[in-house]
C-alpha positions in Angstrom: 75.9 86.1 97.8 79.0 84.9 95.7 81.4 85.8 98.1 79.3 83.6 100.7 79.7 80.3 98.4 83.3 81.2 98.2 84.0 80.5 101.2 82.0 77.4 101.7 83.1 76.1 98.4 86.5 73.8 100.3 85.3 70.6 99.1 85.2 71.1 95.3 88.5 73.1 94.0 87.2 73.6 90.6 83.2 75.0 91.7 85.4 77.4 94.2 86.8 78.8 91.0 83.8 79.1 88.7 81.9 80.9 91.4 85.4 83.0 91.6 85.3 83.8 87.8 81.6 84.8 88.7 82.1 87.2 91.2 84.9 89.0 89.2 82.4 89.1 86.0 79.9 91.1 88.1 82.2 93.2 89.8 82.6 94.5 86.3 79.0 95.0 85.0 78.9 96.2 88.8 82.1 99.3 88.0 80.2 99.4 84.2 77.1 100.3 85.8 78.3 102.9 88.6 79.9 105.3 86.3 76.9 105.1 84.3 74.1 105.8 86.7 76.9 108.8 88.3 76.9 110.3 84.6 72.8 110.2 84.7 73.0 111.9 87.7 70.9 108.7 89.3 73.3 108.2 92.1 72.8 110.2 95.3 76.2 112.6 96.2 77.3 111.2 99.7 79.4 113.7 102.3 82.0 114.8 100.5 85.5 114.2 102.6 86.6 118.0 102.9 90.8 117.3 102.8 90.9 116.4 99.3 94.1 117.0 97.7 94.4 121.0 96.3 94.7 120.7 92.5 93.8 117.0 92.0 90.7 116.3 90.0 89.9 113.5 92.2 87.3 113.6 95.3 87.1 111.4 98.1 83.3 111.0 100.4 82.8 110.3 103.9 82.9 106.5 103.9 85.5 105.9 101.6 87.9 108.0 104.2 86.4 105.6 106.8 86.9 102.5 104.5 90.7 103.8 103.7 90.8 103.9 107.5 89.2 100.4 108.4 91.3 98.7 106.2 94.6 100.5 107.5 93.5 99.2 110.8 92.3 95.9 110.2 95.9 95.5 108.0 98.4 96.7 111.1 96.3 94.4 113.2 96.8 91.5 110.9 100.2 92.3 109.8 101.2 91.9 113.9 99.2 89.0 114.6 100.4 87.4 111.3 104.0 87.7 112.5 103.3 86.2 116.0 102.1 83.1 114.0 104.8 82.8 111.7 107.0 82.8 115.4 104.7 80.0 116.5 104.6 77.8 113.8 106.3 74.6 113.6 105.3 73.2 109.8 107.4 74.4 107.4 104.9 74.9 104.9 102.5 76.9 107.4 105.3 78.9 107.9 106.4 79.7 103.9 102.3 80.2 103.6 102.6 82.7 106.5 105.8 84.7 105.1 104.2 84.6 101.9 101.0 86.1 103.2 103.3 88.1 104.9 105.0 89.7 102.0 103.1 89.3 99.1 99.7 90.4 100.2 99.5 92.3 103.8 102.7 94.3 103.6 102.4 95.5 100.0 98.4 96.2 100.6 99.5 98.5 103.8 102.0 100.1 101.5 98.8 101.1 98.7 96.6 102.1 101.4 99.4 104.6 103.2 99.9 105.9 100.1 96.5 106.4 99.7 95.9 108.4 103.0 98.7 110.5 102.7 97.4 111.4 99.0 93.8 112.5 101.0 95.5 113.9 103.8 93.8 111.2 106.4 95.0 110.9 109.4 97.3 108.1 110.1 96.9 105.5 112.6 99.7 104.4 115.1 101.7 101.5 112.9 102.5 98.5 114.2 106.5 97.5 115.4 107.9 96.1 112.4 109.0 93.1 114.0 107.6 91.2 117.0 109.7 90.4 119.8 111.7 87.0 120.7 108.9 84.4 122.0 110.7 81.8 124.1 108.0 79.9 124.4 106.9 78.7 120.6 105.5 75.1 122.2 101.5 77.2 123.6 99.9 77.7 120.4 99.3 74.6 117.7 100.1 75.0 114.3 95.8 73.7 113.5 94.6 76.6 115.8 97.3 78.9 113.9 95.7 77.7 110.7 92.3 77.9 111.8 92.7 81.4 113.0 94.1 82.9 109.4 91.9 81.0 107.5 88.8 82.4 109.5 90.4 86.0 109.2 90.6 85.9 105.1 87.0 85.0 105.2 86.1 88.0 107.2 88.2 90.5 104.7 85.8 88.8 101.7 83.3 91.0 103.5 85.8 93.6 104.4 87.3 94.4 100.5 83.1 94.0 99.4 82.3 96.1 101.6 84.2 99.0 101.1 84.3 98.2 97.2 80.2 98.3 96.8 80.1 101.7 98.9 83.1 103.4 96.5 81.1 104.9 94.4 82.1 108.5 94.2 86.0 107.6 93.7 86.6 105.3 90.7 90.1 105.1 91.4 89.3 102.9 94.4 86.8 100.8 93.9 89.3 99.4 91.6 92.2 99.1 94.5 89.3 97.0 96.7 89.0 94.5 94.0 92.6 93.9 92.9 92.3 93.2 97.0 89.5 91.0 96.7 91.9 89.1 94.1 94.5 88.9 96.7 92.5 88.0 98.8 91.1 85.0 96.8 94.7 83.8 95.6 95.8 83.4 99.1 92.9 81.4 100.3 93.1 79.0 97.5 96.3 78.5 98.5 95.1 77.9 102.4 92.8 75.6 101.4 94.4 73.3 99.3 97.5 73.1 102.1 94.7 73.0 104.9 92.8 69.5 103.1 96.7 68.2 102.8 96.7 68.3 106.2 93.4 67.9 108.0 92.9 70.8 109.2 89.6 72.0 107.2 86.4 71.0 109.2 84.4 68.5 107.2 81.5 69.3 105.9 78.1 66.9 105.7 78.7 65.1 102.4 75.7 63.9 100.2 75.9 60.8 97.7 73.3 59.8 95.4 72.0 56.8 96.2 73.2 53.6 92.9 69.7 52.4 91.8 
């Protein structure tokens, strides 16, 4: 429900951040309240994922191998499509926003969840090239669709980090990866929104005034 009124929440900067401060206070009542009910024994045990690393006190389910995996293919995806728009892209802010989505958040989160996989013994999905090729033709896609496109894709990994955080219940370890995500996740569209009111580009919303009596 928070996560929904963060991402409506483009008008008003500051009511974007309290309900930000919100979310991140429940998550932790939310991780409080997990280990407890597992150490009352009040917390059905899901499939257990049967690759778990020989030796390592940790244990991974079922859907948190298929959330490792949905996020390492919704990431490659990204990563490549991110780089096609940073080709594209004629502002020179949109394109510093996309390097720096680029390289601060998509690349290092790809290099967590590798590691991750690798730890569990998942299989790995084909990567991406590591660079797109030479686009001769930079003049076919706007720089407002480009921005429209991102900004609609960090809303849908709001769902995508909650998601897989609120179903991590048997492994501690990463439920606490899918909110430092979350975060990142919430840093950089702050940082879209603000550049995307500087220039136009976010859809306006019905405004209500109070009437002056």
């Amino acid at each position: 429900m928070i996560i929904r009124i963060i991402r409506t929440s483009v008008t008003q900067d500051n009511l974007r951040n309290i309900f930000q401060k919100f979310l991140f206070q429940e998550l932790n009542v939310y991780n409080q309240a997990i280990k407890y009910f597992k150490a009352k024994g009040w917390i059905g045990s899901p499939p257990m994922y049967p690759q778990a690393p020989i030796g390592s006190p940790e244990t991974l389910d079922t859907g948190e191998a298929y959330h490792l995996w949905d996020h390492l293919t919704s990431r490659y995806d990204t990563v490549e499509i991110t780089q096609i728009y940073e080709t594209f892209a004629h502002d020179g802010d949109l394109k510093t926003l996309l390097q720096s989505a680029l390289r601060n958040t998509l690349e290092k989160q790809v290099k967590v969840i590798e590691k991750e996989m690798n730890y569990f013994a998942l299989p790995l999905p084909q990567r991406p090239p590591k660079k797109v090729k030479n686009l001769e033709n930079t003049e076919v896609v706007e720089d407002l669709i480009i921005f429209r496109n991102v900004f609609t894709g960090m809303q849908y990994f709001f769902n995508l980090h909650a998601t897989a955080l609120k179903q991590a219940t048997t492994n501690d370890r990463l439920r606490k990866i899918y909110t430092q995500f979350l975060k990142e996740e919430m840093d950089l569209y702050n940082k879209f929104v603000k550049y995307g009111k500087l220039k136009g580009w976010i859809r306006h919303v019905p405004m209500y005034r109070l009437s002056k009596s």
